[in-house]
One Martini backbone bead per residue (centre of mass of N, CA, C, O) as a GRO file, in nm:
protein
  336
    1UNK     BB    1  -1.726   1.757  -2.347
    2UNK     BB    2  -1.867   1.479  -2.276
    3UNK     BB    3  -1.985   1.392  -1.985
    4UNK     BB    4  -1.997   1.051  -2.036
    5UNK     BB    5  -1.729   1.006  -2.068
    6UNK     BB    6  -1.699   1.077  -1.791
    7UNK     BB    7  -1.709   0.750  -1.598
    8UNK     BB    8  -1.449   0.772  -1.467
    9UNK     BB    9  -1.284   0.628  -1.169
   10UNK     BB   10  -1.088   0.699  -0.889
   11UNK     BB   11  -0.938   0.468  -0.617
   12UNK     BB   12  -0.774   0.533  -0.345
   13UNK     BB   13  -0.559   0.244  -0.117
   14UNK     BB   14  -0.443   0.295   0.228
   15UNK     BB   15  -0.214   0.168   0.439
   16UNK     BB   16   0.060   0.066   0.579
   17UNK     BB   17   0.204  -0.123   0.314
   18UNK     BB   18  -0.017  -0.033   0.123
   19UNK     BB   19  -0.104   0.067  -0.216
   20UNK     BB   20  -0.402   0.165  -0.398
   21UNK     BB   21  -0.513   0.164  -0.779
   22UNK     BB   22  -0.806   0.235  -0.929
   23UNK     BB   23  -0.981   0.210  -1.280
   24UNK     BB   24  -1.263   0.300  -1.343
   25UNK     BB   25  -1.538   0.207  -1.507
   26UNK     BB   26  -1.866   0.121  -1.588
   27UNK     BB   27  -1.955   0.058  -1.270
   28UNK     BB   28  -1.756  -0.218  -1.182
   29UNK     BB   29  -1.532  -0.181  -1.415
   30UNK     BB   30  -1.202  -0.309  -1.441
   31UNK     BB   31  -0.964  -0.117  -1.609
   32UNK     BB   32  -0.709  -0.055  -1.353
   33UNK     BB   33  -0.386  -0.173  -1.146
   34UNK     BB   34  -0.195  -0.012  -0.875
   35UNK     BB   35   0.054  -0.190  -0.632
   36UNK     BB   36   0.241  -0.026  -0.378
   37UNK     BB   37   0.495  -0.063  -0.124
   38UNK     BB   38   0.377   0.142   0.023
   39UNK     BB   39   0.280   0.329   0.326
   40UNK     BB   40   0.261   0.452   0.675
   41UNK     BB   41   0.546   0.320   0.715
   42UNK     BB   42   0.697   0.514   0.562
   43UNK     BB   43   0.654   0.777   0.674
   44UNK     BB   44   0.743   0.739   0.929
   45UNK     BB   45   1.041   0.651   0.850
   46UNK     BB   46   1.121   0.916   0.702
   47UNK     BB   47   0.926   1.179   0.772
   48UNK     BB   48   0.734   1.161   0.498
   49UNK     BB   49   0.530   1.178   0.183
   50UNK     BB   50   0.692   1.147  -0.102
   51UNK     BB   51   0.619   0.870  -0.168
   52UNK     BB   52   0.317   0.887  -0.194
   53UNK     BB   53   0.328   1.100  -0.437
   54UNK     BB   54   0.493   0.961  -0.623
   55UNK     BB   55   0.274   0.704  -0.623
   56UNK     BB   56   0.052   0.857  -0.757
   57UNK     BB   57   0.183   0.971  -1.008
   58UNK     BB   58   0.271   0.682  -1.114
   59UNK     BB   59   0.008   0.573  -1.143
   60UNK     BB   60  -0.134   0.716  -1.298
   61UNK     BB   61   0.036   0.717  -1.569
   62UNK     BB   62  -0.008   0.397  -1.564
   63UNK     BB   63  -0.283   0.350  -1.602
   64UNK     BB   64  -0.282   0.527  -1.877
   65UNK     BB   65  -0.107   0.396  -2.050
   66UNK     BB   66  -0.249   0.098  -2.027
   67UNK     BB   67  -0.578   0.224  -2.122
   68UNK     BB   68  -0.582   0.490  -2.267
   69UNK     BB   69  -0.688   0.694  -2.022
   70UNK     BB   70  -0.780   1.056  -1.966
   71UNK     BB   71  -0.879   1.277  -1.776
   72UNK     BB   72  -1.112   1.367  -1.958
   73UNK     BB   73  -1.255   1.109  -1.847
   74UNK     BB   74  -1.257   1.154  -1.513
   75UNK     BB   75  -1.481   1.198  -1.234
   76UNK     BB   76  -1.307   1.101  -1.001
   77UNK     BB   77  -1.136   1.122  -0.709
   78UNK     BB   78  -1.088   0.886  -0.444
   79UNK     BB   79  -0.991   0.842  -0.064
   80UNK     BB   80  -0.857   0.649   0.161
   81UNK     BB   81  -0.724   0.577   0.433
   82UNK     BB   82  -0.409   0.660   0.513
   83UNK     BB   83  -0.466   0.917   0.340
   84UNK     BB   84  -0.621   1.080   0.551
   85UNK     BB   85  -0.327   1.081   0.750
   86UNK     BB   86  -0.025   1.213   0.855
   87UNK     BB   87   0.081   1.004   0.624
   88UNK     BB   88  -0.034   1.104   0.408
   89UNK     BB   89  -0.165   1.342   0.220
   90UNK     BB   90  -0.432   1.433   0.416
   91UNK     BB   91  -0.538   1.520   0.701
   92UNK     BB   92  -0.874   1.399   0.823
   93UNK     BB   93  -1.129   1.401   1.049
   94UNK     BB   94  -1.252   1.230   1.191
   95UNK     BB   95  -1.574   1.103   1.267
   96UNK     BB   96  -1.870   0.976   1.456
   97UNK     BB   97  -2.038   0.722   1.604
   98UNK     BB   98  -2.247   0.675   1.375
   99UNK     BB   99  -2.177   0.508   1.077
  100UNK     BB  100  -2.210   0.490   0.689
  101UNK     BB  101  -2.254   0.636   0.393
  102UNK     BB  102  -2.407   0.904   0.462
  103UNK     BB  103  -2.183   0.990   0.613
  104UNK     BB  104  -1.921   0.969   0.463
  105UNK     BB  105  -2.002   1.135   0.232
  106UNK     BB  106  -2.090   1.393   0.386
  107UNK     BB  107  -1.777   1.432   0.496
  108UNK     BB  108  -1.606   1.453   0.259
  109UNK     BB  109  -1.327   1.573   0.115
  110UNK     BB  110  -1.180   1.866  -0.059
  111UNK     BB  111  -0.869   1.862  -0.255
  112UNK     BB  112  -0.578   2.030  -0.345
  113UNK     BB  113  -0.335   1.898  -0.605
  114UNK     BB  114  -0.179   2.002  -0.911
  115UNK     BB  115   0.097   1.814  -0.884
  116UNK     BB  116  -0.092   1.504  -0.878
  117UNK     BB  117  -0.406   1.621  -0.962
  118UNK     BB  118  -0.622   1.794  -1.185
  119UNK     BB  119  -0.807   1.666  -0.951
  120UNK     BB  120  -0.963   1.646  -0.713
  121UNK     BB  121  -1.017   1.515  -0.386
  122UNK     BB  122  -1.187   1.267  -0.253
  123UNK     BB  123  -1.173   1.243   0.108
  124UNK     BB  124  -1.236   0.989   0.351
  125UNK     BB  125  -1.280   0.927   0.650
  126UNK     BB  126  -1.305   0.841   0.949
  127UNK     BB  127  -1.389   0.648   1.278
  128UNK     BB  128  -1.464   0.745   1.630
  129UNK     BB  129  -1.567   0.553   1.922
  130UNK     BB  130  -1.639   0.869   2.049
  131UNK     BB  131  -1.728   1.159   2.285
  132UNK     BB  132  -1.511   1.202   2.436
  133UNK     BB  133  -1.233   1.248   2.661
  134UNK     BB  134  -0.941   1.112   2.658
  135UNK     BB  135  -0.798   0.908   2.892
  136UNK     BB  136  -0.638   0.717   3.143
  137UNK     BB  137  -1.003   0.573   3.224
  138UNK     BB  138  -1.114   0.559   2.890
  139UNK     BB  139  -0.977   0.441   2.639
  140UNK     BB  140  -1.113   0.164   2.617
  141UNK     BB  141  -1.378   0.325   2.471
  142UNK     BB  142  -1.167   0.382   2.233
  143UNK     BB  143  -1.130   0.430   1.871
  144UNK     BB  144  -0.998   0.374   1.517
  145UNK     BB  145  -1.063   0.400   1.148
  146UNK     BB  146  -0.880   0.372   0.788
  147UNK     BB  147  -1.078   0.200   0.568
  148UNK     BB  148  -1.285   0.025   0.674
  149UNK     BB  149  -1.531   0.147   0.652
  150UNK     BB  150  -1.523   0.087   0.346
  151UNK     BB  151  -1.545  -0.220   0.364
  152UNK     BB  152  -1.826  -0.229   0.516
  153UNK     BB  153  -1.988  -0.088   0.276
  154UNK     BB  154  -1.907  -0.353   0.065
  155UNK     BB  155  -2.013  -0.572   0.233
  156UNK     BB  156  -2.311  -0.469   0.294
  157UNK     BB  157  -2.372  -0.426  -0.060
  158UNK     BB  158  -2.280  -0.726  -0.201
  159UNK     BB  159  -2.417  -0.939   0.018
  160UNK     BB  160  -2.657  -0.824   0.174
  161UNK     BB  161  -2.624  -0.703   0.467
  162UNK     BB  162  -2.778  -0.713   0.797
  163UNK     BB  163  -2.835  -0.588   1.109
  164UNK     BB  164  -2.678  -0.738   1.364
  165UNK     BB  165  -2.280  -0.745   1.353
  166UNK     BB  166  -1.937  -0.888   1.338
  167UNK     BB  167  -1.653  -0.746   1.226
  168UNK     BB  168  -1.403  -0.907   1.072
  169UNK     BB  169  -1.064  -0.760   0.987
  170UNK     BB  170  -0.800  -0.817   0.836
  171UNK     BB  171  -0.418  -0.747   0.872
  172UNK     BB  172  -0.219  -0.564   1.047
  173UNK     BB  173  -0.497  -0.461   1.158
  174UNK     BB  174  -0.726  -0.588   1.338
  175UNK     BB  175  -1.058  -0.569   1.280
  176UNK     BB  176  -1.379  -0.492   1.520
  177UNK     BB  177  -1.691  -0.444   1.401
  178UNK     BB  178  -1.998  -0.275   1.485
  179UNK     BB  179  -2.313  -0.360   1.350
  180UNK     BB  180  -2.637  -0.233   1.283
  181UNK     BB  181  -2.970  -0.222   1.158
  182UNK     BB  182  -2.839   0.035   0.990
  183UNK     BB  183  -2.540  -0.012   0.891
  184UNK     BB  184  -2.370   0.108   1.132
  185UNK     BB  185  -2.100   0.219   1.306
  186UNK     BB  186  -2.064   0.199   1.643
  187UNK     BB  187  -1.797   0.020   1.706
  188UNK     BB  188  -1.452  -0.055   1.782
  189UNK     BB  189  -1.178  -0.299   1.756
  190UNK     BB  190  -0.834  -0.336   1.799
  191UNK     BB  191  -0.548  -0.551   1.647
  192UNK     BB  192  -0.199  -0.627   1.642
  193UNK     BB  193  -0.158  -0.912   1.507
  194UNK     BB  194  -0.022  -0.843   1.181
  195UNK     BB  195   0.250  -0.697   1.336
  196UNK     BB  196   0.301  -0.974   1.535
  197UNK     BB  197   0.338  -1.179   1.324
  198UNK     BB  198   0.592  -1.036   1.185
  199UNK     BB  199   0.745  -0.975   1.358
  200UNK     BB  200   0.822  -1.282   1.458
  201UNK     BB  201   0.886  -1.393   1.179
  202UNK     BB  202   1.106  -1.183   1.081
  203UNK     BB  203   1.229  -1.043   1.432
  204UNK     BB  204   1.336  -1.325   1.523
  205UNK     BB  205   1.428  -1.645   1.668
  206UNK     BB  206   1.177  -1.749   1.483
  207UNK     BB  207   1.277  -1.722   1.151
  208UNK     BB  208   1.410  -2.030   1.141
  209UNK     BB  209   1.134  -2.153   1.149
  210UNK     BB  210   0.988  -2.042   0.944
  211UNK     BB  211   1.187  -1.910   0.675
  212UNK     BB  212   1.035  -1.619   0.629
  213UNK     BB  213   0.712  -1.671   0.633
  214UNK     BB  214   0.435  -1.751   0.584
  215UNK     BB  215   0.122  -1.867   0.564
  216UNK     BB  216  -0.060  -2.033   0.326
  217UNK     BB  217  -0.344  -2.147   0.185
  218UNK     BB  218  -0.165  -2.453   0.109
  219UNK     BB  219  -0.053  -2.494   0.424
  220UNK     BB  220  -0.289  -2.501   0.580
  221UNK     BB  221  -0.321  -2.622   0.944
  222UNK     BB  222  -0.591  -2.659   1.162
  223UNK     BB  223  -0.452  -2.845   1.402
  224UNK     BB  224  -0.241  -2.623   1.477
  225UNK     BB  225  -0.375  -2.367   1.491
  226UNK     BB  226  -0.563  -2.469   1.734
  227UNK     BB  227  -0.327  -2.540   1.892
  228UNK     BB  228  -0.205  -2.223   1.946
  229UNK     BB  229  -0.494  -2.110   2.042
  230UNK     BB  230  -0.471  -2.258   2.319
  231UNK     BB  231  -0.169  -2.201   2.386
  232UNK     BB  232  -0.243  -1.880   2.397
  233UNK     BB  233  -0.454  -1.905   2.629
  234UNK     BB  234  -0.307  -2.072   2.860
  235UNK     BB  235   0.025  -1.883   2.810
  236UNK     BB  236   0.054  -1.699   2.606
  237UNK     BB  237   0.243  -1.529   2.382
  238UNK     BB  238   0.506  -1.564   2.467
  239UNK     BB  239   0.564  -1.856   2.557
  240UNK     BB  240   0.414  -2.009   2.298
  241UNK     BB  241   0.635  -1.875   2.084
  242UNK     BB  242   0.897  -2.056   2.226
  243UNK     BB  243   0.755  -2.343   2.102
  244UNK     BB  244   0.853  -2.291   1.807
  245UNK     BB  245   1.162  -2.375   1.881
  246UNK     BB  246   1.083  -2.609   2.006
  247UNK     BB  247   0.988  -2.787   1.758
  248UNK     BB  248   1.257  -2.737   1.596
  249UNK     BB  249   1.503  -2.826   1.824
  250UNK     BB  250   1.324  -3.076   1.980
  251UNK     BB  251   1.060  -3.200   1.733
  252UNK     BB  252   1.152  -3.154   1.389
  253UNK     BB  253   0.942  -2.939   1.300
  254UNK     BB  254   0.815  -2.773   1.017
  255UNK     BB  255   0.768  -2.493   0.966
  256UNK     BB  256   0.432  -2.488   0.866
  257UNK     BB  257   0.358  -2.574   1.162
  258UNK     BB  258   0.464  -2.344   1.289
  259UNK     BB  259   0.338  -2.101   1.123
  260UNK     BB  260   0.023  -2.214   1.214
  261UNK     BB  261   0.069  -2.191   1.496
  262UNK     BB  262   0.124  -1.917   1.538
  263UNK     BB  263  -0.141  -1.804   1.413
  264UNK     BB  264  -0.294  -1.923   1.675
  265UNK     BB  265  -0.117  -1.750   1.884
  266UNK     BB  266  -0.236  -1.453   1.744
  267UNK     BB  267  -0.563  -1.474   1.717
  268UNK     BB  268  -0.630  -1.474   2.033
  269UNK     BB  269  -0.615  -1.163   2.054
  270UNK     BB  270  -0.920  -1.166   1.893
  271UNK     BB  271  -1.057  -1.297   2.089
  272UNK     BB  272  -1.018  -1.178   2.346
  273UNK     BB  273  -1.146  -0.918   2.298
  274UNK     BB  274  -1.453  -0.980   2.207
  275UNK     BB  275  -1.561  -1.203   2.498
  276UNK     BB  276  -1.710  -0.950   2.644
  277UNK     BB  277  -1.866  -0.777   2.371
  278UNK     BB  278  -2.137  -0.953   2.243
  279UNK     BB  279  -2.371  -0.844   2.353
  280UNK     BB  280  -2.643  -0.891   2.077
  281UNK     BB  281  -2.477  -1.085   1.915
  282UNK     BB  282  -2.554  -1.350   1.682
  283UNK     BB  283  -2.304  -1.243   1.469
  284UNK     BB  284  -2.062  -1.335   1.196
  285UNK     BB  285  -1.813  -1.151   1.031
  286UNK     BB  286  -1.557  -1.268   0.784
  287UNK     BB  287  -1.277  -1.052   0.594
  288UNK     BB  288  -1.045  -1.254   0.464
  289UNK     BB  289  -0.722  -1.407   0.357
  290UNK     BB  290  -0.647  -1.672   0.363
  291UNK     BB  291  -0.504  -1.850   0.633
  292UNK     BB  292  -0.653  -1.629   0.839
  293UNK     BB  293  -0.940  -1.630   0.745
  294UNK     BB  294  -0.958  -1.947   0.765
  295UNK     BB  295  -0.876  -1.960   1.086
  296UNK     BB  296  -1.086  -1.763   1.220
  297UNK     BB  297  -1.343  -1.908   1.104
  298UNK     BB  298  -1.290  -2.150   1.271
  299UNK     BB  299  -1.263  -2.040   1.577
  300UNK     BB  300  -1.552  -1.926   1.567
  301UNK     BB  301  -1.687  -2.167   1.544
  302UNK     BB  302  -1.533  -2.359   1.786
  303UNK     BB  303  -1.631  -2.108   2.025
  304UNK     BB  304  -1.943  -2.033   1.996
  305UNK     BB  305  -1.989  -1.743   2.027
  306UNK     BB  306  -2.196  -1.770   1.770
  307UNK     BB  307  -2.484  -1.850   1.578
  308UNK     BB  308  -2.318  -1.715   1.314
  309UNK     BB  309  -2.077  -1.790   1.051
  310UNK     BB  310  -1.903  -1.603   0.812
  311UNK     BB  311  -1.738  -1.595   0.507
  312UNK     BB  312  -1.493  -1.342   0.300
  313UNK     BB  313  -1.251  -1.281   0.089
  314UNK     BB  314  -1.387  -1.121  -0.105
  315UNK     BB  315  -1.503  -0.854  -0.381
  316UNK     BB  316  -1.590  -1.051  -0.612
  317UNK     BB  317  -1.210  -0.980  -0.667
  318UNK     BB  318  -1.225  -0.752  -0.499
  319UNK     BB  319  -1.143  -0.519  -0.311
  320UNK     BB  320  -1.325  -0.368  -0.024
  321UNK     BB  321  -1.186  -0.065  -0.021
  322UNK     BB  322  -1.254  -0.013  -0.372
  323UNK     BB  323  -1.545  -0.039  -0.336
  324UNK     BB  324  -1.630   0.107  -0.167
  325UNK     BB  325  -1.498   0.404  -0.262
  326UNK     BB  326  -1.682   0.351  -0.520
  327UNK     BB  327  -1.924   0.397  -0.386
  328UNK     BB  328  -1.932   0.660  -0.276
  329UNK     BB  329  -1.889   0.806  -0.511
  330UNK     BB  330  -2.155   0.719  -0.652
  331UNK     BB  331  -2.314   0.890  -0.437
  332UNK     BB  332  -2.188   1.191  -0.478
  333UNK     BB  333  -2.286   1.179  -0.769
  334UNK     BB  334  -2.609   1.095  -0.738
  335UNK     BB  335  -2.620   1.374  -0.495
  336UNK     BB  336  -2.438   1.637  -0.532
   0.00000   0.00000   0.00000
């Protein structure tokens, strides 16, 4: 076969509760694309990743029905995120910071799985932000991040960002990362935000007042979310989460309000990790979607933390992390 044939790539990013597979034509044409709600929360509740393989499985074979593209068509298959990790396909180790395209492409693993897919997988690891032994009196300089390096790599060549910068990305694990003036990052902070706002909102006594559900991008309420973000400060997480059960049994507000007030007082975690972490940084760029993105990028601008804050829904229509994985690929290929 003609090797230009093979022009297409797959790149595949797992994260705690979703998976996505994307389907890519010559440079970045998306050709198709499949996202299954299984992630390493799934493995871990199962104790193993059959789930993760079937959706491997399955989503190759819709994607080839959908595009009409098969094997002999794609030139390489690479994977992010917790797919790289024990509860995904092959646990690949960490590489350590500081670390950019150059180091996560020539660090990437080749594995072979020819019962999930005839050709190897390229696995791109995570990075870890420390170098020696993590104890009990030291763990707190000592971070990891399986799948942002990647969001990380396409925030800064799609929008052409040159550092030093902290990248805020939204998800279930809020990552802040620390990027230097060689585009490598340095260090991250992680704060579980968006899985105690599920917390919250799905499985506590604050369910009814949520209505089970988020508030969405048309609900968002810049004045809610940010009494929430102060009564965050002021009182902490758990007394401020039960003022949201007062304002519906006994101030009659409606969800929206609710569920606006709670994003502020759950975003305070992120704002509280990084406010004496900043010096020498005086730029902040926000990558998330939706109500929580632009909760934070207004949070980050009314406390004047940086002198310069900026905010990206995504990489113009497509996810961060598949377009990394995606620039790795093509690093990969043209580089041999």
């Amino acid at each position: 076969m003609d090797v230009t044939m093979r022009e297409n790539r797959i790149t595949i990013d797992m994260g705690t509760t979703n998976t996505r597979i994307v389907l890519w034509g010559k440079g970045q044409q998306k050709r198709g694309e499949i996202i299954y709600r299984i992630g390493a929360k799934r493995s871990a509740e199962e104790g193993n990743n059959r789930a993760i393989c079937d959706a491997l499985r399955n989503g190759f074979t819709e994607l080839f029905r959908q595009t009409g593209v098969c094997w002999e068509q794609v030139k390489m298959v690479i994977g992010c995120g917790m797919l790289t990790s024990e509860l995904g396909l092959v646990q690949i180790p960490h590489i350590s910071s500081p670390a950019g395209i150059c180091e996560l492409a020539q660090s990437a693993r080749i594995v072979n799985i020819p019962d999930i897919c005839p050709l190897p997988f390229y696995l791109i690891p995570g990075i870890q932000t420390a170098k020696e032994t993590v104890t009990v009196d030291n763990y707190d300089k000592y971070d990891i991040m399986r799948g942002e390096e990647t969001e990380t790599v396409a925030i800064l060549k799609q929008f052409g960002l040159s550092g030093p910068f902290l990248l805020f990305l939204t998800g279930s694990h809020d990552k802040i990362i620390f990027v230097d003036r060689n585009g490598r990052i340095t260090h991250s902070i992680t704060s579980m935000t968006g899985e105690l706002l599920e917390a919250v909102t799905f499985h506590t006594i604050l369910s009814d007042a949520t209505g089970n559900a988020f508030v969405t991008s048309e609900e968002y309420e810049e004045d809610m979310v940010m009494k929430g973000y102060l009564d965050g400060k002021r009182f902490g997480i758990g007394r401020s989460c039960f003022y949201g059960r007062i304002l519906k049994e006994c101030a009659d507000i409606n969800r929206i309000k609710i569920c606006n007030y709670l994003l502020g007082v759950m975003l305070q975690n992120d704002i509280k990790a990084v406010e004496n972490e900043t010096a020498g940084f005086r730029d902040a760029v926000v990558a998330g979607k939706g109500a929580v993105g632009n909760a934070l990028y207004m949070i980050l601008k009314k406390e004047r933390i940086f002198e310069k804050v900026i905010h990206f829904e995504d990489c113009k229509g497509e996810s961060f992390s598949s377009v990394g994985a995606l620039m790795i690929a093509d690093y990969l290929i043209q580089n041999g």
